[in-house]
C-alpha positions, 0 to 999 in steps of 0.5 A: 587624634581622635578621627583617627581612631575612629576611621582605623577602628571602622576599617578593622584591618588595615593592609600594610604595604611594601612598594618595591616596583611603583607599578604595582602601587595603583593595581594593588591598591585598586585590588584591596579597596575591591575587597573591602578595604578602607584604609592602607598603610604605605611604608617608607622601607622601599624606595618608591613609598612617596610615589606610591602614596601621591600615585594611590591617592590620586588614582583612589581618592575615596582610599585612604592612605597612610605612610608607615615606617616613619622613623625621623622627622623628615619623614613626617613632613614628606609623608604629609606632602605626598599626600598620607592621611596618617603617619605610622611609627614602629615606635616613637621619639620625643622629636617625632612626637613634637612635631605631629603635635605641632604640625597636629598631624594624625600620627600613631606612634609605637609601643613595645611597653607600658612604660611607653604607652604611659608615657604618650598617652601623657602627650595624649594619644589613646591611639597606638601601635603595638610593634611587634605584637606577636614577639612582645606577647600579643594577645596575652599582652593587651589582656594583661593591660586592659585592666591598667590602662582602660583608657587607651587603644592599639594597632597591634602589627608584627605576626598577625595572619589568618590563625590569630587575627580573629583573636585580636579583634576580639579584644575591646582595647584593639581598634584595628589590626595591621599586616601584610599577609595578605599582599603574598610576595608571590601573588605580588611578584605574578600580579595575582590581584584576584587572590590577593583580593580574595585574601583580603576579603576573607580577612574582613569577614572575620568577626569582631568583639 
């Protein structure tokens, strides 16, 4: 668990990915990692997810890959043999958690409460996610509980753009932030990878706490 918090924080923002056309995996990838980028999440929501994480990393070996969206125990174990170097949740369960444990899996598991981040950081996870940041309070949330809970750190991911990621990196309990405003629909859709990778370097240069 723990190198896994180490490599999110040193990445600082990680690119969370929606694969609709398999394509596009590798040339995207390949535009991120060119402005800087260290570490991508992949999520499940398409139906190229697997394909596109087998397909990144044998391309980008030096890249590496997540697999988000995980919301059954299947998609651990699938996500592990296409090759994901961490697992995301947008929340947990009891089995989700179980069997990353088990499997000793690096899985970041989500929060949306304390009660929640209590209860994994009991199973022992100091890394988590906080899904949806902006909607649950965000910045003014992971102020309010650094105090309380000193000894945990978040992913938070769920409105996070340009205007505030500045914000989040300035607090000591974020590791790294996760979003996808720099993959624009648009710029995707016209294989822009130029600006996208523009916008991905502007998002590295921001500074941190």
């Amino acid at each position: 668990m723990k190198k896994l918090e180490y490599l999110l924080a040193e990445a600082g923002v990680v690119p969370v990915l929606v694969i609709e056309q398999l394509a596009q995996a590798v040339p995207l990838a390949r535009s991120l990692q060119a402005a800087g980028m260290k570490v991508v999440e992949v999520t499940l929501r398409g139906e190229h997810g697997l394909q596109a994480i087998a397909a990144i990393k044998a391309a980008l070996p030096e890249l590496v890959v997540g697999a988000g969206s995980i919301v059954r125990p299947e998609h651990l174990l699938a996500a592990k043999d296409a090759g994901a170097e961490f697992m995301v949740s947008p929340g947990s369960t009891t089995a989700l958690v179980d069997l990353a444990l088990e499997l000793d899996l690096p899985y970041l598991p989500g929060v949306a409460t304390v009660s929640e981040a209590m209860a994994l950081a009991g199973r022992g996870f100091t890394l988590l996610k906080l899904f949806p940041a902006e909607a649950i309070g965000g910045v003014a949330l992971l102020k309010a509980i650094a105090g309380p809970l000193p000894g945990l750190r978040f992913c938070p991911t769920g409105g996070i753009g340009p205007n505030n990621l500045g914000d989040y990196l300035a607090l000591d309990n974020v590791a790294c932030v996760g979003g996808s405003w720099m993959v624009d629909k648009q710029l995707l859709a016209t294989q822009d990878w130029a600006a996208i990778e523009a916008l991905a370097s502007a998002a590295l240069r921001l500074p941190r706490a």
